[in-house]
C-alpha positions in Angstrom: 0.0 0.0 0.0 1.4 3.5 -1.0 1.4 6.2 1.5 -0.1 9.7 0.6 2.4 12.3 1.8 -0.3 14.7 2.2 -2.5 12.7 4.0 -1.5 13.2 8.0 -3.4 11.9 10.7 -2.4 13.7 13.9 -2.9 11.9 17.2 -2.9 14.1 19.9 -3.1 11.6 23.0 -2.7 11.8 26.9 -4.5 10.4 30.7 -7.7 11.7 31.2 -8.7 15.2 31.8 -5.2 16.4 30.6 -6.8 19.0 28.3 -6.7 17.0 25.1 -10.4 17.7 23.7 -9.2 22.0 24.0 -6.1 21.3 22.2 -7.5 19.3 19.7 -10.1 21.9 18.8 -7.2 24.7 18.5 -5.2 22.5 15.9 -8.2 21.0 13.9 -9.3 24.9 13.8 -6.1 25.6 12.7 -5.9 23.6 9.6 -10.0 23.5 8.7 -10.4 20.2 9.8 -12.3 17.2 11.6 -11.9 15.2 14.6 -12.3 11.6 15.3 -13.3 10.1 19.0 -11.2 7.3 20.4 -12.1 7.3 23.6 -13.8 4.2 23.7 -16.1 5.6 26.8 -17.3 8.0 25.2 -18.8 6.2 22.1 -21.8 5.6 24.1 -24.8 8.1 23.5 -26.2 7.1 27.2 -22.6 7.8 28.8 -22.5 11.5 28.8 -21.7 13.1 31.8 -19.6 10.1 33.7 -17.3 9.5 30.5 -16.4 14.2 29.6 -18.2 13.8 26.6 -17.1 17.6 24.8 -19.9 20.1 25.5 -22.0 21.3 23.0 -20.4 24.4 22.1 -16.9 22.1 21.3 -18.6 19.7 19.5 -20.4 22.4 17.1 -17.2 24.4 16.7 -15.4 21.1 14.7 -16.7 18.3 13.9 -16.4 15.2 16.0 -17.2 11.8 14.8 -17.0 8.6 17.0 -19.0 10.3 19.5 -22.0 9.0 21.5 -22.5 6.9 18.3 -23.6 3.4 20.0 -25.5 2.3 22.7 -24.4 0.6 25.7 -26.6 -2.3 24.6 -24.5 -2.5 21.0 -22.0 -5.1 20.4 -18.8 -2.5 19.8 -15.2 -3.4 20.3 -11.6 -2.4 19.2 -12.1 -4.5 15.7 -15.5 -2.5 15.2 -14.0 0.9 15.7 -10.7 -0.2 13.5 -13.2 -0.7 10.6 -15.2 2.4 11.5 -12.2 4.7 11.9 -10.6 3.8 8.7 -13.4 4.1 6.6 -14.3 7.4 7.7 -10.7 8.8 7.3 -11.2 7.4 3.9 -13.8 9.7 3.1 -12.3 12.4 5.2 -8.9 12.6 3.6 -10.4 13.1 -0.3 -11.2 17.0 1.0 -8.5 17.1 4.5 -4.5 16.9 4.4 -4.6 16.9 7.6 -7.4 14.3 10.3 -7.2 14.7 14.5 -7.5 11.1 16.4 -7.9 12.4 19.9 -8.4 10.0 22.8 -7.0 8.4 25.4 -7.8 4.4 25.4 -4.4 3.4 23.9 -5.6 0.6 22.3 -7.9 2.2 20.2 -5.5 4.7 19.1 -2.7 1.7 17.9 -5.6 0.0 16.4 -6.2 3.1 13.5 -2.9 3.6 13.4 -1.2 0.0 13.3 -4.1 -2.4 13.1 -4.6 -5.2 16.1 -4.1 -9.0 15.2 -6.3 -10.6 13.6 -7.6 -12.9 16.6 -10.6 -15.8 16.8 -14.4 -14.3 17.8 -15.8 -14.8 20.7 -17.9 -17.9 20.8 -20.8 -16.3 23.1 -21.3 -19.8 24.9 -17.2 -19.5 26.6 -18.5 -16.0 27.5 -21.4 -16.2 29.1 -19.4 -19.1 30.8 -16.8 -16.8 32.1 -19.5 -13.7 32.7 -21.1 -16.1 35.2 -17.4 -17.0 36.5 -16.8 -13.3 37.3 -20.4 -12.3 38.8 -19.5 -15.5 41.2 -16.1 -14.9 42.5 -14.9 -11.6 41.0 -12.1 -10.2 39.2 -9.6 -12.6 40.9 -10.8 -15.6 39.7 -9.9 -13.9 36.4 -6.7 -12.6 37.1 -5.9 -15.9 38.9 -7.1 -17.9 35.1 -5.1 -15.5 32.9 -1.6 -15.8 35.7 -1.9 -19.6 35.1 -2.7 -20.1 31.3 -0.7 -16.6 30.1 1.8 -15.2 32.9 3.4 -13.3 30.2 -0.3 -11.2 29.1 -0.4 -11.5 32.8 2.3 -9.3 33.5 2.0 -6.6 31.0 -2.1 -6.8 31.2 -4.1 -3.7 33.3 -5.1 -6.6 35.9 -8.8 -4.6 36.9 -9.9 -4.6 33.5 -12.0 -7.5 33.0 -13.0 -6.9 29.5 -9.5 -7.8 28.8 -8.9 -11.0 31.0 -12.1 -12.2 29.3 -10.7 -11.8 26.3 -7.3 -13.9 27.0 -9.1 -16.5 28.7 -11.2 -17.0 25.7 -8.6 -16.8 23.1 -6.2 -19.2 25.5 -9.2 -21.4 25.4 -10.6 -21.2 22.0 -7.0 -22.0 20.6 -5.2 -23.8 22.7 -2.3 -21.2 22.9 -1.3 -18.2 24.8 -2.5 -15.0 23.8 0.3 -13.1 24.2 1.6 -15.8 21.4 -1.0 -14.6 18.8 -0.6 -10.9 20.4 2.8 -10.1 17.0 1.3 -6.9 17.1 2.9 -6.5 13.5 2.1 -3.3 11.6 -0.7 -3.2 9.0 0.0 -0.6 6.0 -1.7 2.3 6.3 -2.0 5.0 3.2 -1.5 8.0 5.4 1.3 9.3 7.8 0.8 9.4 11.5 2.2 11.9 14.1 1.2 11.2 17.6 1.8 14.3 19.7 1.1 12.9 23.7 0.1 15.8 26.6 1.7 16.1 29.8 1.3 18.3 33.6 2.9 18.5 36.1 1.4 15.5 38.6 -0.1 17.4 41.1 -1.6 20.3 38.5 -3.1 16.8 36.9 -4.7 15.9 39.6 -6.3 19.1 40.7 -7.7 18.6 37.3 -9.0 15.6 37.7 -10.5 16.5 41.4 -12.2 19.6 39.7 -13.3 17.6 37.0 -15.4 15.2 39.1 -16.9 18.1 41.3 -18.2 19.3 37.4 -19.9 15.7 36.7 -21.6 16.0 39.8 -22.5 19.5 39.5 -24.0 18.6 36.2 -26.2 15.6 37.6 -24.0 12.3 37.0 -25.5 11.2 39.8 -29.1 11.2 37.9 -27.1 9.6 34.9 -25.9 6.9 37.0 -29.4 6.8 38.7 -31.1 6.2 35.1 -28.6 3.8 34.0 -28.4 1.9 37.2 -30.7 -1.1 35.8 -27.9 -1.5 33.3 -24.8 -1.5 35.9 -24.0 -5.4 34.7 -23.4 -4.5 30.8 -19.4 -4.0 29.9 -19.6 -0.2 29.3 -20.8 0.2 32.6 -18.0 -1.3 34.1 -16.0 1.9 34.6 -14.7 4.8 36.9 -17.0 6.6 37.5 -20.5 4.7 36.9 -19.4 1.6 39.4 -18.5 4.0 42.4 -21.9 5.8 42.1 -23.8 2.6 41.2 -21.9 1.1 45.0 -23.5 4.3 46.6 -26.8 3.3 45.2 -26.3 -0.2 46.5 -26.1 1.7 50.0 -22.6 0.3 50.1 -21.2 3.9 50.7 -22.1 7.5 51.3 -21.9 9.8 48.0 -19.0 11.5 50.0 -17.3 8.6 49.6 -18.3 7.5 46.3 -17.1 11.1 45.3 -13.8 10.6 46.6 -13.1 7.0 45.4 -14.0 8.5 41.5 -11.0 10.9 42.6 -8.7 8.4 43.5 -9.5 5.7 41.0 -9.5 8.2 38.0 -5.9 9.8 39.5 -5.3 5.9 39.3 -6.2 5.7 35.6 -4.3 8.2 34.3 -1.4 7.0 36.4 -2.0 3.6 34.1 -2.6 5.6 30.8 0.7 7.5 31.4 3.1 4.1 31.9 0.4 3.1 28.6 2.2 5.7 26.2 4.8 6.2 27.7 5.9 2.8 26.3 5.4 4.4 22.8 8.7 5.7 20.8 6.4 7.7 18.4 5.2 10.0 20.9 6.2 13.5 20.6 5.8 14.9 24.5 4.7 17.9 24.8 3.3 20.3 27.8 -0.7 20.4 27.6 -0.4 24.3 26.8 2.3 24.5 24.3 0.2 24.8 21.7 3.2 26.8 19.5 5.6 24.1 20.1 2.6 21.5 19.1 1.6 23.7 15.7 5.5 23.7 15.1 6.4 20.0 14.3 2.7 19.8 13.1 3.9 22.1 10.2 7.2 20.5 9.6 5.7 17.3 8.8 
């Protein structure tokens, strides 16, 4: 496949309430141009306070796409938005030199820009098997699965996620292998350029962001969000900071004090996670969140 110099996907990438969504409107302003979601949280239309969905005014001032798109009761994974993604930068890069991926789920991002592997589907009868395996003994029962039958996944793995030890239980399962095994992680070819430009604070200015960032959700009614999605707490996209401390407090397993200040932590914890994520990435171009001259500068050399 031959690359189009012209065609340049920026990725402007970071941990969660780093400023990317403001920075990514400035450059996609700058060059008349479009931005695509991959923040995998915030593909869900019902998910709009708990997940920072852009407000109103961002998302008319350039357009977004990837945004509140599904439902929480859809069938949407990495593979999905791969497909999704590509075709709509496609279309996007017959008018546009120049397409924003903005996001911060990492695997989402590799996915456009790399591919993933191309791994067995889930066979829904192993799942539901495994569903029922976590809803009876929790996460460890996964963790303790994926340790045994893939230490090395095991090790590199975000171990509370347990959309992903699903996932490498049922490929070790399905195949008979390990998943890190089938995990080459080998480039597709791609017909545009990619520069991936990552955001950084200082640690404590991050987490005052994030603290003042929760205080917002619950100013704006995420508590009335959680309430109204509450019957729902057992789907996958549910299963998320945020939405599972509130959904404890409606259980009456803590006070909204505390549920407040467990978002706080676990979302300082998340970005912690996100961080060691990219920072594991040789293609990112660090930048401080507000050097938006620096950013524009190696934008225009490319």
């Amino acid at each position: 496949m031959t690359i189009d110099s012209r065609s340049l996907l920026i990725v402007i990438t970071g941990p969660t309430a780093i400023g990317k969504t403001s920075l990514a409107i400035k450059v996609a302003t700058a060059f008349s141009t479009e931005i695509i979601s991959a923040d995998s949280r915030q593909f869900y239309k019902e998910m709009r306070i708990g997940t920072a969905t852009p407000a109103a005014a961002e998302l008319k001032a350039v357009p977004h796409h990837f945004i509140g798109h599904i439902s929480i009761h859809d069938t949407y994974n990495v593979s999905h938005f791969e497909e999704d993604a590509l075709k709509k930068l496609d279309q996007l890069f017959t008018t546009r030199n120049q397409i924003i991926l903005t996001g911060g789920s990492g695997l989402y991002i590799n996915a456009v820009c790399h591919g993933i592997d191309d791994l067995p589907d889930p066979d829904n009868g192993l799942r539901n098997k495994l569903k029922e395996l976590f809803d009876a003994h929790g996460i460890k029962a996964l963790q303790d699965k994926v340790k045994e039958m893939d230490p090395e996944y095991y090790a590199e793995v975000d171990q509370s996620n347990p959309k992903r030890l699903l996932r490498a239980i049922e490929v070790c399962l399905t195949t008979g292998v390990t998943y890190s095994s089938l995990r080459k992680n080998k480039p597709k070819p791609r017909n545009f350029k990619v520069l991936k430009i990552g955001l950084t604070r200082d640690r404590e200015e991050l987490y005052r962001r994030i603290d003042h960032r929760v205080d917002k959700m619950m100013d704006e009614g995420f508590l009335s969000e959680a309430k109204a999605l509450y019957t729902y707490r057992h789907l996958n996209a549910l299963n998320t900071v945020g939405y599972k401390e509130l959904f404890d407090h409606l259980d009456a397993k803590i006070t909204l004090d505390e549920a407040v200040e467990k978002i706080k932590t676990n979302s300082r914890r998340y970005a912690k996670r996100q961080l060691t994520w990219f920072r594991k990435d040789p293609e990112i171009n660090w930048f401080q969140a507000d050097d938006l001259n620096g950013i524009m500068n190696i934008i225009r050399e490319k």
